[in-house]
N, C-alpha and C positions, 0 to 999 in steps of 0.2 A: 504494500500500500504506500504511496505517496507520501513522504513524509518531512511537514515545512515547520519553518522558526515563525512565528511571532510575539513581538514583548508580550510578560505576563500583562502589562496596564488593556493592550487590545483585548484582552479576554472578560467579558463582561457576563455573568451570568450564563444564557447558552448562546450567545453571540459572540461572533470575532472578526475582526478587522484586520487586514493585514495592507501597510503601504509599501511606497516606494519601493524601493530594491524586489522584493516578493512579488507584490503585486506585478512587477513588469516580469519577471522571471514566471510567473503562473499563466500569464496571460499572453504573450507574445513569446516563449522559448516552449512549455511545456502545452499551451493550447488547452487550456481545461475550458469549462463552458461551467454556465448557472445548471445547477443537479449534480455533478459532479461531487464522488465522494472523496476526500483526503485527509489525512492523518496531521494534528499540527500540535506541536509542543513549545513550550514557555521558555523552555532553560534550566528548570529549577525544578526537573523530574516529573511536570505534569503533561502527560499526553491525550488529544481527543479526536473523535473520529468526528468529521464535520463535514455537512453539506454547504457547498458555496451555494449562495442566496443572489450575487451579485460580484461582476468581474471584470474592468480595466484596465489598463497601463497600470495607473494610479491608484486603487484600491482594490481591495478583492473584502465580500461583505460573507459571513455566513453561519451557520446554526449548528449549536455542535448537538449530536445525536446522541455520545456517551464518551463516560472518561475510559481511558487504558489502563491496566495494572502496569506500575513500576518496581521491576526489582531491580532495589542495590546492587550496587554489585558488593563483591565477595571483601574486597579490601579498595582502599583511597589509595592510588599508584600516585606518587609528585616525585615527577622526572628534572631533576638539578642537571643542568647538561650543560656544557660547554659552549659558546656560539660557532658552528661552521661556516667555512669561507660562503665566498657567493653567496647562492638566493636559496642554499640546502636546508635552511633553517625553517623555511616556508613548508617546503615539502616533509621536515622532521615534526613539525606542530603539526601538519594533516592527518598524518600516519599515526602519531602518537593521539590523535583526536578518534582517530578510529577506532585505533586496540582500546580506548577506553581509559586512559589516562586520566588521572582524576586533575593534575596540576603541573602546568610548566614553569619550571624557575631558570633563567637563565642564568647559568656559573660563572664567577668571575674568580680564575684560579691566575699561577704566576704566570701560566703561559698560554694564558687567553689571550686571543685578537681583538682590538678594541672595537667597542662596539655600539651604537647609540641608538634610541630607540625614541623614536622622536614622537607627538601624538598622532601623525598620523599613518606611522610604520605601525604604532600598536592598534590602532583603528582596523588598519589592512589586515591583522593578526587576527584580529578578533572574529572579522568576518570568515576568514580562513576556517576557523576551529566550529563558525556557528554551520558551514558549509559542510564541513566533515561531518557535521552531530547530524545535517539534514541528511544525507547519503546512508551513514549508515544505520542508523533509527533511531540515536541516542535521543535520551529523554531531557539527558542536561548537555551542560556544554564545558568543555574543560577549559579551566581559569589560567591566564598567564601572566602571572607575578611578576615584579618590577627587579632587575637584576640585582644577584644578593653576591656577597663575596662569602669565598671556600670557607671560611674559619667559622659566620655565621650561620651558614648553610646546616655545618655540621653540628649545630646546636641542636637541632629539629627533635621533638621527640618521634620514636618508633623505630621498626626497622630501618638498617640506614645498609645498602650495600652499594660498594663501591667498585666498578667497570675497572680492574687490574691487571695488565698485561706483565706485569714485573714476576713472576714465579708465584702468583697466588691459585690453586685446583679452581675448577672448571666450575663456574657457578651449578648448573645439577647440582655436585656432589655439595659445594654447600647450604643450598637452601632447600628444605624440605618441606610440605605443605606447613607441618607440626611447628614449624618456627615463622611460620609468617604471622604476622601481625595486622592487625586494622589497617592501622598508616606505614605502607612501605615508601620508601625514599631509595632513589635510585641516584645514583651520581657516575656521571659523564665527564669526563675529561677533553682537554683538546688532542688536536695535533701534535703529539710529543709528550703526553702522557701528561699523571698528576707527579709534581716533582716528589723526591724521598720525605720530604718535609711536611707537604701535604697529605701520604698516608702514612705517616707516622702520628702527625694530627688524626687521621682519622680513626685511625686504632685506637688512639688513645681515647675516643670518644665513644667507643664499642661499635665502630661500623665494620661491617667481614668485606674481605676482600675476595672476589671473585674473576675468572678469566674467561671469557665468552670464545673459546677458540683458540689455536693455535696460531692463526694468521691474528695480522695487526689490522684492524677495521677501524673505517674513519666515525668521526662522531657520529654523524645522525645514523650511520648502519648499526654502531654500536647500539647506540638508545635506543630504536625499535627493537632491535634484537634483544636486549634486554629487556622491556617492557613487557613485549609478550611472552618473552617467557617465562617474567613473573606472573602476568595476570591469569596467561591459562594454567599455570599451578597451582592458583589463588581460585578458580574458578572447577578443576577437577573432581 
């Protein structure tokens, strides 16, 4: 079933409203018509199955018929990751909006590329992640946090595992359903790894260190790769 964002405010009782951006995406790319049934969620885990009542460029008007069940998921995944070069990082929030990531933190380690996120890069971001949640049927939308530095990062509470190519076993063999936690924290490094400094900090903070493979993978392969395959652990 079809399934679009509009703010929780358009949700009115059993009416809803949807503008700009949707409305022209509903109506002149996907061609729905008045009767038409589709599925539309708020962001904030609430899904409804609705008939459009009315439909423009500029607005789409219509009647929700009934709410959807929402299951949590199994655990809150917040992906700390590194920024990659070029436009990777676009494609790394998509993917990670897919698998179901509960939260992206952008990393600032010592060998981070500098980075700036200006209002309207995180604008662009946001729409990215509400686009992933319309694709793949999510009911919320994964949040992305304003860039935090390694030392603070490592504060977080919960599971904290850290992306280690330095001789630490195969994440498998360290993480088991039985040690996963509510809130897993996953941490990403750049190009060139976290320096000896920084997982020494993080050891000392009780984060495990894990190795995703024998080959060196760039950030955003590592992250995905990591992500899922904590959440389908987390979801087995």
């Amino acid at each position: 079933m079809p399934h679009f964002y509009t703010e929780p405010q358009n949700i009115v009782g059993d009416t809803f409203v949807m503008n700009a951006d949707g409305a022209r995406y509903l109506c002149s790319v996907r061609r729905f018509c008045v009767g038409d049934i589709i599925n539309i969620f708020d962001g904030t885990g609430k899904t409804y199955r609705a008939r459009i009542t009315k439909i423009s460029k500029t607005l789409v008007e219509g009647k929700i018929i009934s709410s959807l069940p929402f299951v949590p998921p199994a655990c809150k995944v917040t992906l700390y990751t590194a920024i990659p070069k070029a436009d990777k990082f676009e494609w790394l929030l998509e993917k990670a909006a897919e698998l179901g990531v509960h939260k992206i933190v952008p990393l600032i380690t010592e060998r981070s590329i500098a980075e700036s996120f200006s209002p309207n890069k995180i604008a662009r971001l946001n729409k990215i992640s509400i686009a992933a949640s319309s694709q793949c049927g999510r009911a919320d939308i994964m949040a992305l946090a304003t860039p935090a530095s390694f030392k603070n990062a490592m504060q977080v509470e919960g599971l904290k595992i850290m992306a280690y190519e330095g001789g630490a076993p195969s994440l498998v063999k360290v993480v088991s359903k039985e040690i996963l936690t509510e809130n897993i924290n996953i941490f990403i490094g750049p190009e060139g790894g976290f320096s000896s400094a920084e997982v020494e900090t993080a050891l000392n903070l009780g984060a495990v260190t894990a190795a995703l493979g024998k080959n060196i993978l760039r950030v955003e392969t590592a992250a995905i790769v990591c992500a899922a395959l904590i959440i389908n652990l987390a979801e087995a």
